[in-house]
NUKEGU-580969 format. One record per atom (N, C-alpha, C, CB): residue in one letter; x, y, z. Coordinates in steps of 0.02 Angstrom, whole numbers, plus 50000, padded with zeros to 5 digits. Glycine has a CB too. Layout:
# residues N
AXYZ;...
//
This chain:
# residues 404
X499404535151877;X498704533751864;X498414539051817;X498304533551931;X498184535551774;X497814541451719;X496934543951745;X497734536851624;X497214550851716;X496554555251769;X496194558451695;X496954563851846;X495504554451708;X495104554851632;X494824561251628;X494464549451620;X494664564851690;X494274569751697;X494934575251649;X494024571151789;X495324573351649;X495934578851626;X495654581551548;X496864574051617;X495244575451514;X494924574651455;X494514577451451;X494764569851439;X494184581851404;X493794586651382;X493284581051353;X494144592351330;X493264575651319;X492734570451311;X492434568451355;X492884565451288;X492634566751433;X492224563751494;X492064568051524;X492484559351539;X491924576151508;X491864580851560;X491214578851607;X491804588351527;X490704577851555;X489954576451586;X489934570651623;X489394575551533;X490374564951613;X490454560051662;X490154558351736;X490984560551668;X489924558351777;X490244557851822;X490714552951869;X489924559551838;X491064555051932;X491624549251949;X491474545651938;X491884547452000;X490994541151953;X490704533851968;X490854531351908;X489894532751988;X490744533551854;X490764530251767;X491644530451761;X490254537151687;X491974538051767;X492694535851742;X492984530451792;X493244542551739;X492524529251840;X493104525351877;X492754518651840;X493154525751980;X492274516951825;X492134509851808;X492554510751739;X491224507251802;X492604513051686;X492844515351640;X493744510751635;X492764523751654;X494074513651693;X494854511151723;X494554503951715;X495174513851818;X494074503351770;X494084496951771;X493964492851727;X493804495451805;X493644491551650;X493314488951625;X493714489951558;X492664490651639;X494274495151559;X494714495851482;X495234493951487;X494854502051448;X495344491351436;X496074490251428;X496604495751397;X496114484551385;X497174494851436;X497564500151412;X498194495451380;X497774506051476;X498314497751338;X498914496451292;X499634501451274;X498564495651228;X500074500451280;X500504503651232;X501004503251185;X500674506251251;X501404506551144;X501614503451069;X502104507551059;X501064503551004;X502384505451005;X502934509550960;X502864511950932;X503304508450932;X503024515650915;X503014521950837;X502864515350801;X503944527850801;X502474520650744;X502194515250680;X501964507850698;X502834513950625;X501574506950728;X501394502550751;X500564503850706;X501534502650835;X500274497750692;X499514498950630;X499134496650689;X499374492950537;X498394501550712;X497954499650764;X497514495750716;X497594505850810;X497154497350689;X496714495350660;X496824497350576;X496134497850696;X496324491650541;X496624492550470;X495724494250442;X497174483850428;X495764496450382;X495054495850366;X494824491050334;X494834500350335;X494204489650347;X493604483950383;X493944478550399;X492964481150334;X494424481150473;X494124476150512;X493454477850571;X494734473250546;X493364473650605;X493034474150650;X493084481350708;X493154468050673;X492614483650728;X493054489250786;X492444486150836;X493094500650769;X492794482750903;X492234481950951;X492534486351015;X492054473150970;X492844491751002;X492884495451071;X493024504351043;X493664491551127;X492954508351079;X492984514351052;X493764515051083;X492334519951073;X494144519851040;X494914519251060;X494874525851068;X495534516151008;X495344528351151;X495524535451146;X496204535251154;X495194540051194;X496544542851118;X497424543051134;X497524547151208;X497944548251060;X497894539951244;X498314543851297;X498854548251299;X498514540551329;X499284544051273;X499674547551265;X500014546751166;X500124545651331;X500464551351153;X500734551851076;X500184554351020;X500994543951052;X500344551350964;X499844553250915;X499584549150874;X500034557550879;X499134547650847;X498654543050800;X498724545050720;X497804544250823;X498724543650670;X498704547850613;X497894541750598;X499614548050548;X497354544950559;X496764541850547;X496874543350458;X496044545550595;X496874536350429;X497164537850352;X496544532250322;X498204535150332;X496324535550281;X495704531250219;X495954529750154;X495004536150196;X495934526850116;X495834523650037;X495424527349996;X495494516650034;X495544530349962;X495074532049904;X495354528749843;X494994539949891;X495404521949827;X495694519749763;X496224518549760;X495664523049719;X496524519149727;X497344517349770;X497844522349787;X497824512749726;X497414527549816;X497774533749868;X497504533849928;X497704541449846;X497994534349972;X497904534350042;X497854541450045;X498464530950088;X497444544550104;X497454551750135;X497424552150210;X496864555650110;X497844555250227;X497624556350312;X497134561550328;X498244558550358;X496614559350344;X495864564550361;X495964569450405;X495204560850396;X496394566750471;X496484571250530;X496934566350581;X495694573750564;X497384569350642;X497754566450668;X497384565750737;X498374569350661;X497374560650785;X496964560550846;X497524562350898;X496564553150860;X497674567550950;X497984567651006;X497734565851073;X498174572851009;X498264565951099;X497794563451180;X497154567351180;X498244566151266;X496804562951221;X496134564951241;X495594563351194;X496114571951253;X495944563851108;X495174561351075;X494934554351053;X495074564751012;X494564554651035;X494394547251035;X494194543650950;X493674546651090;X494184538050951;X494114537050880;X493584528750885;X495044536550837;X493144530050822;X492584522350830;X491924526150840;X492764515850914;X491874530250879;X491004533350847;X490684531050808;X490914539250815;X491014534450751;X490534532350677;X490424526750672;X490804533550608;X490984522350666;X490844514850661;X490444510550704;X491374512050662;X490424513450755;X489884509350811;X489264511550822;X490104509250882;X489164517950798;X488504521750796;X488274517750719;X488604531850795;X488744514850690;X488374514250622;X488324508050607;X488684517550564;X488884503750654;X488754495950627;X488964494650582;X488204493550615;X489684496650545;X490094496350502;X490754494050529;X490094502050471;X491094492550489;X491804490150506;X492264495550501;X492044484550461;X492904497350522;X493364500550527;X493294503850461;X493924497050545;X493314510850465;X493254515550393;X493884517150373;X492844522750398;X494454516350430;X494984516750416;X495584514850423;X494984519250419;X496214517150419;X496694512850450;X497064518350503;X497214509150390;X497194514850563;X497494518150617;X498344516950638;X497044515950674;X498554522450625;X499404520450624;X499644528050688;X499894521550509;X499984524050773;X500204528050798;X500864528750789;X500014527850846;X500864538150778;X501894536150778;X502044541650850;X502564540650670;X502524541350874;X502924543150929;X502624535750971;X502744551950966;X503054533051045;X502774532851118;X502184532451101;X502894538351169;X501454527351117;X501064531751134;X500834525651158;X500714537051091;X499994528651189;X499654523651241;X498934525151220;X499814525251330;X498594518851219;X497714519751196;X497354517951263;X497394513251125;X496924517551260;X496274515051310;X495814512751256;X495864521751365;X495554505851284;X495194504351212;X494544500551282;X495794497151128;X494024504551270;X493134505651302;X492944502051269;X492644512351298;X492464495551292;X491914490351253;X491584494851223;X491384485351297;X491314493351166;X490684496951138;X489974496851170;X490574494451075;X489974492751233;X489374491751239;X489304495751307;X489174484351234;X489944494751327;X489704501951386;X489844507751363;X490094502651459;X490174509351306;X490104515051276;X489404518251251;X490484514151228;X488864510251207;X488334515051206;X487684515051262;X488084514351139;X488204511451315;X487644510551396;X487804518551406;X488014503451488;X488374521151419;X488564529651440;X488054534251413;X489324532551406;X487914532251333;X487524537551276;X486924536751304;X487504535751189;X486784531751307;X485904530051339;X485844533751402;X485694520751363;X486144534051450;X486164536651517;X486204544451537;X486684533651545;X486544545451466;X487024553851522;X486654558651445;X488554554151533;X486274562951441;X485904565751392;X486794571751372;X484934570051429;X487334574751416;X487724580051408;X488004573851370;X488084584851468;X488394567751379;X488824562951330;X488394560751264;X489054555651372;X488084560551267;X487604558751202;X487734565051165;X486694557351217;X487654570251180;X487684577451151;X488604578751130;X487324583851222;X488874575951176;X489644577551160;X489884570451087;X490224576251259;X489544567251098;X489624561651033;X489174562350976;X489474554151056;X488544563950978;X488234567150934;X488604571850887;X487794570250965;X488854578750920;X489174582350905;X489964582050854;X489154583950959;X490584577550891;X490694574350869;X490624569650812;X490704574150896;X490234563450798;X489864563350745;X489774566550696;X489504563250756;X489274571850690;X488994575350643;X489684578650606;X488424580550675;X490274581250650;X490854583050618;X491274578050567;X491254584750670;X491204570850616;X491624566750556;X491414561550533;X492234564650569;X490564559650550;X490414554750497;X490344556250418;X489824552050517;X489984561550393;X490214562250315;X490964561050296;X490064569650289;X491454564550331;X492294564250315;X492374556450299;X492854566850389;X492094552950352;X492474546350353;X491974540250326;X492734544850433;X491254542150304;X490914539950261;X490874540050188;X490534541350279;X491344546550176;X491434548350100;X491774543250066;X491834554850088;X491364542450014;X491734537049967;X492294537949905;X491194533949934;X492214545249901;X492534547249823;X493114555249871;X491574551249735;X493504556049817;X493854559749828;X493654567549808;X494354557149803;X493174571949804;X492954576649813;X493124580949861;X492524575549812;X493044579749906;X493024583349986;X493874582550004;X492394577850058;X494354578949984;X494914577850013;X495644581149947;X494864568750035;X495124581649889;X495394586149833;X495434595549844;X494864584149768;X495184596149883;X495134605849928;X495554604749952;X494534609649988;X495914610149948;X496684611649979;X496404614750056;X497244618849923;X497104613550084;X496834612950178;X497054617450203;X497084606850231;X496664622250248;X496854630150272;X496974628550318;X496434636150275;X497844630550319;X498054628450381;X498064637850435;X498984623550365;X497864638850480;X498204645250524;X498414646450588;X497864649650525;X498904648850588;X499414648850638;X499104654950678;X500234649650608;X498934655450756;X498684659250782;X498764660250860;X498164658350762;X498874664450889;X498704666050949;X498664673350975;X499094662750982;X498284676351049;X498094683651018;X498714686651067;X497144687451034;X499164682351101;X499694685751139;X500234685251079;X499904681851217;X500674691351058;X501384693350994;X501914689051055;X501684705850974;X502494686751005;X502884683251036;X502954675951055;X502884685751074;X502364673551019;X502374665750987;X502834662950942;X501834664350951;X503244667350896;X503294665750831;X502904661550805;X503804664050817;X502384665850787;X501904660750719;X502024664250646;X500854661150733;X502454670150652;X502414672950584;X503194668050553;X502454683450585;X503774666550610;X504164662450582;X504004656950555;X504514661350612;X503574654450599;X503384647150610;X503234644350535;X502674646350664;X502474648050505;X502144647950463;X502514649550393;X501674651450482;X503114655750404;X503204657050328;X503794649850326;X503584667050303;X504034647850372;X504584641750363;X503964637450334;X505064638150446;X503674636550354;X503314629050360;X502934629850288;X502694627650440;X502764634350257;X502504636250187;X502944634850133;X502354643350183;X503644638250174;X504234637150117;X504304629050090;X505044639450156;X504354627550160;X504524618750142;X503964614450123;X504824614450206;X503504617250110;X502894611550091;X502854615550016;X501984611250153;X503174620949987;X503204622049942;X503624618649886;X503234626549953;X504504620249944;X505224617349893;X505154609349911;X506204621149924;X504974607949965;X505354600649984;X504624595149968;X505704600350088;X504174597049988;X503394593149952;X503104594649902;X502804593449986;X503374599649843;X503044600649797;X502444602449811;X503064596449763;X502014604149852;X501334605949863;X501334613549830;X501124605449948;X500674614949801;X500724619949775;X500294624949846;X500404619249694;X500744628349846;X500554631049939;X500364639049909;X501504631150020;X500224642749948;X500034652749967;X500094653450040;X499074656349948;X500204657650038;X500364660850115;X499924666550116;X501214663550131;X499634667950161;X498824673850164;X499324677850219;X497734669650207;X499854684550218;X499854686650273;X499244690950289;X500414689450281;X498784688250356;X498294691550382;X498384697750434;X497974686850408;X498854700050440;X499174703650485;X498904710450455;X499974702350491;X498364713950414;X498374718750382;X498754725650404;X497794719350371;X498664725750458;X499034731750475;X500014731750481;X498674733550551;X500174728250511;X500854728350542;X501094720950509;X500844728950636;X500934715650461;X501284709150441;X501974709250427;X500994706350384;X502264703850423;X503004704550429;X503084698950390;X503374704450502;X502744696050344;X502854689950290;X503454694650242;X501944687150237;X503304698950221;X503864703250172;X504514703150217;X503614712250151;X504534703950252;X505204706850294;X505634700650308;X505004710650374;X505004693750324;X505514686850338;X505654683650275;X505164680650388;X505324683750220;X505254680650148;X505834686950106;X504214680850114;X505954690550119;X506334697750069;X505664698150009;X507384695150015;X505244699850009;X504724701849962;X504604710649922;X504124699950008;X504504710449898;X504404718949883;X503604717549900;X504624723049784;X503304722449923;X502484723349929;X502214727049873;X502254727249993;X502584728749815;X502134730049740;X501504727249730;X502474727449679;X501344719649753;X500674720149746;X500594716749806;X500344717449683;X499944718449841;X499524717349873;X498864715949891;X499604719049882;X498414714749956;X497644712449949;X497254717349948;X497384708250000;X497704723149959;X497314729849935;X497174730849867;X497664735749952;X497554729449835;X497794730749748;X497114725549741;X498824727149706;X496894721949771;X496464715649733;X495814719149760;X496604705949763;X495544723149788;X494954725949813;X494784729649746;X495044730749883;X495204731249729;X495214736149667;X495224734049595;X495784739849671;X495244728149600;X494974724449531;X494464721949527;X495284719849508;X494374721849450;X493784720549404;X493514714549449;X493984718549317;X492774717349466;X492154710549483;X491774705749466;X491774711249498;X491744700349480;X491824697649537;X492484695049520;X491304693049561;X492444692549591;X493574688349615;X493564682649592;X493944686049715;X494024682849540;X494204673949538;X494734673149540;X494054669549482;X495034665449518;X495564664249545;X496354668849492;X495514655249550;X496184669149441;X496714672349376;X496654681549434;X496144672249248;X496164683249456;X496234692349476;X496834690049521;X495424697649528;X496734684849596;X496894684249652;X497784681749621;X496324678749698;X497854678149588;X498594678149570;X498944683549537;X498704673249532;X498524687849510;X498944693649495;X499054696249551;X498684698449451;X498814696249599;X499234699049665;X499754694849702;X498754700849719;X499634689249698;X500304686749719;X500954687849713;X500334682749707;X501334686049763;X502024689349750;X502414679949778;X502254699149819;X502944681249705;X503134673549688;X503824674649754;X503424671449580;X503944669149777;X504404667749806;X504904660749784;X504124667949865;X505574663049804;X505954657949766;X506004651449775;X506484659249766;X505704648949805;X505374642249832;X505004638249796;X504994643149879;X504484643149764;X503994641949739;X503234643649765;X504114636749732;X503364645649834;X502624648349856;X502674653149824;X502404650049930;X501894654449853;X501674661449821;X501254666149900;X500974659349738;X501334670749895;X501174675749946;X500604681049927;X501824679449963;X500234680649977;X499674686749972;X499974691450042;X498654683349984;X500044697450017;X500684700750084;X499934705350089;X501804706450054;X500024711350164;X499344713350172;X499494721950116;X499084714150279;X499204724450129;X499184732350123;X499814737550100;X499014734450189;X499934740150093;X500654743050072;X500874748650138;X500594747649985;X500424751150176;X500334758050224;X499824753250256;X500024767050187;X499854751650360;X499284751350373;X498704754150387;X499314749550393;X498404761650371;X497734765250373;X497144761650328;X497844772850344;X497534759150263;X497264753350226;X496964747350239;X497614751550199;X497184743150304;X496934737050332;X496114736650328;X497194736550407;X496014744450384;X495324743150397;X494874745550325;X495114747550470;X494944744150269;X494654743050202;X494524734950196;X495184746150141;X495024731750220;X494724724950189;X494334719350230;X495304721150162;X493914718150231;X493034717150241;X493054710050269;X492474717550158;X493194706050337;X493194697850320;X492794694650263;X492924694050381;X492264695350244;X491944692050209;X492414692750146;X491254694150208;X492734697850112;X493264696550039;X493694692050070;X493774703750002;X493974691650137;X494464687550148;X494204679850108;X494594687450232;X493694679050167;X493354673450156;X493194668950084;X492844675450180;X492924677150051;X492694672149962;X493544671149934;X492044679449873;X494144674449964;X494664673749918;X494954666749942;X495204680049918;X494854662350017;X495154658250039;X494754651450008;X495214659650111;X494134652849986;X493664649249956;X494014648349882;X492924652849958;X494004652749850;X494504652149786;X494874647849782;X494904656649774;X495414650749820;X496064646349838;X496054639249842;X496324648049901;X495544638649908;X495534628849919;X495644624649837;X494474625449957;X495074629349778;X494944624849738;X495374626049689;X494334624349721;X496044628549706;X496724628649652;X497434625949681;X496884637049629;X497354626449768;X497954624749777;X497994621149849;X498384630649768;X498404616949848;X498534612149910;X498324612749971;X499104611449924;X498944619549998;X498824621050067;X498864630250031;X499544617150139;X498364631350094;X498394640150114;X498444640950187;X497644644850092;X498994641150195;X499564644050264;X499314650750280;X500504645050242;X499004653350333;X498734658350347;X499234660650426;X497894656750350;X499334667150430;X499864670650466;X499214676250497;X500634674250409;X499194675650562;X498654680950583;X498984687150618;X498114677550635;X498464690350647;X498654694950683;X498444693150751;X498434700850659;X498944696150815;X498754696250876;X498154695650909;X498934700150891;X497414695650882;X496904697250913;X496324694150876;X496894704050922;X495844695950913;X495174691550911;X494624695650873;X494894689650989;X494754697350805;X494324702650790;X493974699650749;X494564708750768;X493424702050720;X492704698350657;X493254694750616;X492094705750590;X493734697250566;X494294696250537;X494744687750556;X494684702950561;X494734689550595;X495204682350633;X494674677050662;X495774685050711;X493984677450671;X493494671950697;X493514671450610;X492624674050755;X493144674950550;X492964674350495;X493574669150470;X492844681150463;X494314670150482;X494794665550451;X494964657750486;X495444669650448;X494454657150567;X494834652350582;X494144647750581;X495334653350650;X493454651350568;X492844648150546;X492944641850464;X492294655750529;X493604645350426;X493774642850370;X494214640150369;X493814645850332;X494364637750423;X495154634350442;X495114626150459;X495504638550521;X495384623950422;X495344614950431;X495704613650496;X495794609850362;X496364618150491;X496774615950566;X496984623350601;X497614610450549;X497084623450665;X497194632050685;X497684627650743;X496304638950721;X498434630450698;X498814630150735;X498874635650788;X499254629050702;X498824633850874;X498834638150909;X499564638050949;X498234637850944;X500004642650914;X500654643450938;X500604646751039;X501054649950873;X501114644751051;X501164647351108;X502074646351140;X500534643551153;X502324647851201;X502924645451200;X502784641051286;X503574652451188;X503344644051327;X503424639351391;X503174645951465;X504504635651394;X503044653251442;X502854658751454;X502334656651514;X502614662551390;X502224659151581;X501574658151592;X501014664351600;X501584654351646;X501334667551557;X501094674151535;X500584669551471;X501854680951505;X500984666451415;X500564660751364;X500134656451380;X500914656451335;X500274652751446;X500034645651465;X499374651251482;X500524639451537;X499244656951520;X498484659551555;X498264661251478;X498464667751625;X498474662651411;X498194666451379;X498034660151332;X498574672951359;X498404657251344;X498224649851270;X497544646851329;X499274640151248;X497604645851380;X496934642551415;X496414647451396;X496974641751501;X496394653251416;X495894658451402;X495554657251317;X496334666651413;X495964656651284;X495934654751212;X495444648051195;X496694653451189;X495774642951241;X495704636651187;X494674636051224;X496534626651211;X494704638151297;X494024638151316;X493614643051259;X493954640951397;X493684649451246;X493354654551202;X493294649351140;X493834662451188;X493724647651111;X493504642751054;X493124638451084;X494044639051015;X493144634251131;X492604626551135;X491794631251140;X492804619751236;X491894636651155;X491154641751154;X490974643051096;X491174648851185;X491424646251068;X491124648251000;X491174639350947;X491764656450960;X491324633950968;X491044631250947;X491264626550893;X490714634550942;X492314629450905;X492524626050856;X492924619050859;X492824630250828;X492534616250818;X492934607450868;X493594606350882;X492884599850826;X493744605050920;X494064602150960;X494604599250924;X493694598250994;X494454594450880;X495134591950817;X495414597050786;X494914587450749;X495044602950764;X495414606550712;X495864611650750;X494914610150660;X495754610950827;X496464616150874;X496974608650881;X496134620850989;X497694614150871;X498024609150869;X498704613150930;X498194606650780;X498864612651001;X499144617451011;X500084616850991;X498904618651083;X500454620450992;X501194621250957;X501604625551007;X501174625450877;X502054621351051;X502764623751107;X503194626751060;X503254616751152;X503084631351054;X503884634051018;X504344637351084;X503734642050947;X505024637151054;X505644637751076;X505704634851163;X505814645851064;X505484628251134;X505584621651188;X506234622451224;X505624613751147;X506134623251277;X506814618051302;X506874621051384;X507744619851244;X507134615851407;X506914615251485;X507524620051538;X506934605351508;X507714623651513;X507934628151581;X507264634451577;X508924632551569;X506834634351546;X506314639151548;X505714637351618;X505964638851467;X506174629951654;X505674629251731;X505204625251743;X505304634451748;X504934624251667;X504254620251659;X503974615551627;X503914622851648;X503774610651645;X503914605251582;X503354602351569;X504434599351594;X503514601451499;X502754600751442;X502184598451482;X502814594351373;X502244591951512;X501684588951539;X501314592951616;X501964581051552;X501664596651638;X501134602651683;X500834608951637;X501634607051753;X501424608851576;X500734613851549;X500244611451511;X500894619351507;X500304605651495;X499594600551478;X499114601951541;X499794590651474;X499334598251576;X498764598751643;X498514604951650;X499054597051718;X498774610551660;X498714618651647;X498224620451605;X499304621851618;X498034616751547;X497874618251485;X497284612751483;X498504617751431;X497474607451515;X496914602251495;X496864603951415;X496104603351540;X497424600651379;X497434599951317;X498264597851302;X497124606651284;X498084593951257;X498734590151223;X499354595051196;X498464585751155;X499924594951199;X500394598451151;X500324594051103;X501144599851170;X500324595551042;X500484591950978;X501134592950959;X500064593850923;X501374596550943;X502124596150911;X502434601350970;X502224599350813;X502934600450956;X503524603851001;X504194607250949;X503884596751058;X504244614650949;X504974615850903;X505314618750946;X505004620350834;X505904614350942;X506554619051017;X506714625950979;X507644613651036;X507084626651035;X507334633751031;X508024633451017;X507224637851095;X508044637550967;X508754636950929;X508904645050899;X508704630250856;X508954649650938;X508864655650906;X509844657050864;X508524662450981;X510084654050875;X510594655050835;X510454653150734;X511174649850876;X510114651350750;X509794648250669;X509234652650673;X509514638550658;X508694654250694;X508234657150669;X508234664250680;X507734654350687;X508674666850724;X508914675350721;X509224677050652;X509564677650785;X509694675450646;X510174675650577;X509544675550530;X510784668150561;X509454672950519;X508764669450456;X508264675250454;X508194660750488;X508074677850505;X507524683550522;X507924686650479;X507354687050602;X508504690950496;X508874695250481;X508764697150426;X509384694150488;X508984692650386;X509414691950308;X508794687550270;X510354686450311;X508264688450286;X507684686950259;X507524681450220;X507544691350229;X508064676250250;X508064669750237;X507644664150260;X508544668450250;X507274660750246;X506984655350314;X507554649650303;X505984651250302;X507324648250379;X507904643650396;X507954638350370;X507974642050454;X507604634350333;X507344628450309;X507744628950234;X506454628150311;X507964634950221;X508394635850160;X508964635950186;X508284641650118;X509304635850238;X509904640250254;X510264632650260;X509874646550331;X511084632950250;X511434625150264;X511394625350329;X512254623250239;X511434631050370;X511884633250427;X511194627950466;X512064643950448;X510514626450457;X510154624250504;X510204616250481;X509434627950508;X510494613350433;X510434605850411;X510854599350474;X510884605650322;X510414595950481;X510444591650529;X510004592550614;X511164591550532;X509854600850606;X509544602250668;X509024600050712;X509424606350663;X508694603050765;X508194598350776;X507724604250752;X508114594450857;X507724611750758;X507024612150723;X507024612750659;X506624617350742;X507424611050614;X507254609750536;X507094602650543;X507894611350476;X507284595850574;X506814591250600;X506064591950597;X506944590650661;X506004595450668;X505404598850695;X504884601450640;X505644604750737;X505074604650591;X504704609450569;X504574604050488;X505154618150570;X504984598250492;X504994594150434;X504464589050452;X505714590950417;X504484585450511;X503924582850543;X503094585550548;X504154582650601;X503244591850553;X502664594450563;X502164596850483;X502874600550613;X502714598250457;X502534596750361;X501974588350359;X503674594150301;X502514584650373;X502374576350345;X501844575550400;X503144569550350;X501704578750459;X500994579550479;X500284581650432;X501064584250527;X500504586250411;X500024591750378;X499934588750298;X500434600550380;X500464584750290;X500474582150198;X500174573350202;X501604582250153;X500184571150275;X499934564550277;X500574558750233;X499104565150235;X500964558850243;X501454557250200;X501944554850279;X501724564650139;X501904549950283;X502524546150318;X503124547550312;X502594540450306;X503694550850341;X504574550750339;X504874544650358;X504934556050389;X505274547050340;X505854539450361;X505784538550447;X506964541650339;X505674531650456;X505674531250521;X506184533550584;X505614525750522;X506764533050556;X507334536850580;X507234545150601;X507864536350523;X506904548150558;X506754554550588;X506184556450625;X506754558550545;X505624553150647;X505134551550691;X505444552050741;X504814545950687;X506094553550781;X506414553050840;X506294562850896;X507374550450807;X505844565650863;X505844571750897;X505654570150975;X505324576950860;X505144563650984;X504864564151061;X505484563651081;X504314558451096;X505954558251065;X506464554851112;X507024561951134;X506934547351063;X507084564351068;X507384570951077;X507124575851120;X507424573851022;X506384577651131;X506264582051171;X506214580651229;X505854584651157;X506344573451252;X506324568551325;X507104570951344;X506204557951312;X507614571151303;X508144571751336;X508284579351349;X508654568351300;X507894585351306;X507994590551321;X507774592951401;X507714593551270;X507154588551398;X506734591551465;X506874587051518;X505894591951458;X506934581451502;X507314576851567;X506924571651580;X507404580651639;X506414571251533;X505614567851563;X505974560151551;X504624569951501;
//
């Protein structure tokens, strides 16, 4: 039996509504790549994901873009029913997954009734009706700040991120940067083999104001084709650089290059709210730890305070795999929040790689694996770009790891 309250959308609810709710929706479920809705058709029910993932993709002419991906718990049709428009977009789930699809009309009986749900859809709203009202490609032409974050070390997000930069560099052509934010102690040089000759210190120190020709002279090219902003050369230097330069340089960036892959540091300082205030998606790494599971909860609540929606946390299981005791779906419940992607644990490939300052995504020794899979999926997440259906197989894979 699905337990709605688990959902961060029905918090204000009360029982009496989720239970009429069961009663009154239909639940469905589907196959990978399966098309929910196409744009304009009709939408007469608001759809939320139970279980798997949604990709929400629009038309601008004859390019498709994926705006944002929906995971369990969020919901999709707001706009369109608040507005009396037809489907703005087209809805394609891939993994397993399961919807609940709510009449619209007790959806906007709930809004009328409960002043905290009106406020949680309002809210909502105001975030993605321009996105999904936009008619022209402006807003979807800014390159997308992606950052990998959490304030407990021992996530791998500094692997995570410089892999996942590499390959949206060599294998998507995206013209990508990597921001290591780590000013004091970063380790982007050490996993990439970089020299730190130039740095974001070196750029404090040039001619004013910053544009984008100063900010590439500090880059440091990698053989891939990314490009790297590494921090400081000595860390006594860190505390010189100011969030707000962070800020105008990530602003730059959007309007030259694809993605800006951001690598943080451990903690919650002006610095790290300033980078994830500018962040389209904040990957929040964590592993199977329940040393992680108390600190990623502690986390994902401090964000719903300060205020940052809800779509743009996306949380990330690294080094998956089930003799660690615990399995994904209690640390959902734990978390009251969705895992989005999952990368097993394979430290025979990604130790070596640390080492010898290789990422693994270059190396033969990881080809066929599941987290060069993993970490290829999670690209064609972030690039909106469909893979071969054949490699869409990570749930089934992580079902047999964990037993589910």
């Amino acid at each position: 039996m699905i337990d709605l309250k688990a959902f961060s959308f029905f918090n204000t609810l009360p029982s009496r509504e989720l239970d009429k709710i069961k009663q009154i929706s239909r639940f469905k479920k589907y196959a990978s790549g399966t098309v929910i809705l196409k744009e304009k058709e009709d939408v007469s029910d608001l759809i939320m994901v139970v279980e798997g993932q949604v990709s929400v993709i629009k038309t601008y002419g004859q390019k498709k873009s994926t705006l944002f991906t929906l995971d369990p718990g969020e919901i999709y049709g707001e706009v369109e029913i608040l507005n009396g428009t037809k489907c703005l977009t087209t809805l394609i789930g891939y993994q397993e997954f399961q919807l609940i699809y709510i009449p619209k009309d007790f959806f906007l009986r709930l809004i009328g009734l409960y002043p905290g749900f009106a406020k949680e859809t309002r809210d909502l709203y105001s975030r993605r009706g321009q996105i999904l009202l936009e008619e022209g490609m402006s807003k979807s032409q800014l390159g997308k700040v992606v950052t990998f974050f959490n304030v407990k070390g021992g996530a791998g997000k500094s692997v995570i991120s410089s892999n996942v930069a590499v390959m949206l560099a060599k294998y998507w052509q995206k013209k990508t940067v990597l921001l290591d934010m780590n000013l004091a102690f970063g380790d982007q040089a050490i996993l990439l083999s970089l020299s730190q000759e130039k740095n974001i210190h070196l750029l404090t120190k040039a001619k004013q104001p910053l544009n984008i020709k100063r900010i590439e002279e500090q880059l440091t090219d990698h053989s891939s084709g990314l490009k790297v902003l590494l921090p400081p050369a000595v860390p006594e230097l860190a505390e010189l650089i100011k969030p707000e330069f962070v800020e105008s340089i990530i602003e730059i960036l959007k309007n030259h290059y694809d993605f800006i892959i951001i690598d943080t540091h451990n903690q919650l300082s002006d610095l790290e709210l300033k980078v994830l205030e500018n962040s389209d998606l904040i990957m929040l790494m964590m592993t199977m730890e329940l040393t992680f599971i108390k600190n990623t909860k502690i986390l994902l609540d401090l964000l719903g305070r300060l205020k940052i929606p809800k779509e743009k946390i996306k949380v990330v299981l690294n080094r998956a795999f089930k003799s660690m005791g615990l399995e994904p779906s209690k640390v959902e419940k734990s978390l009251r929040y969705a895992i989005s992607h999952f990368i097993p644990s394979e430290g025979n490939i990604v130790v070596p790689s640390v080492n010898h300052g290789i990422p693994f995504v270059l190396s033969k020794g990881s080809d066929g694996s599941a987290i060069l899979l993993s970490v290829r999926k999670l690209c064609a997440r972030l690039t909106g770009e469909e893979i071969e259906k054949g490699t869409w197989n990570m749930f089934s894979l992580l079902k047999e790891v964990f037993g589910l």
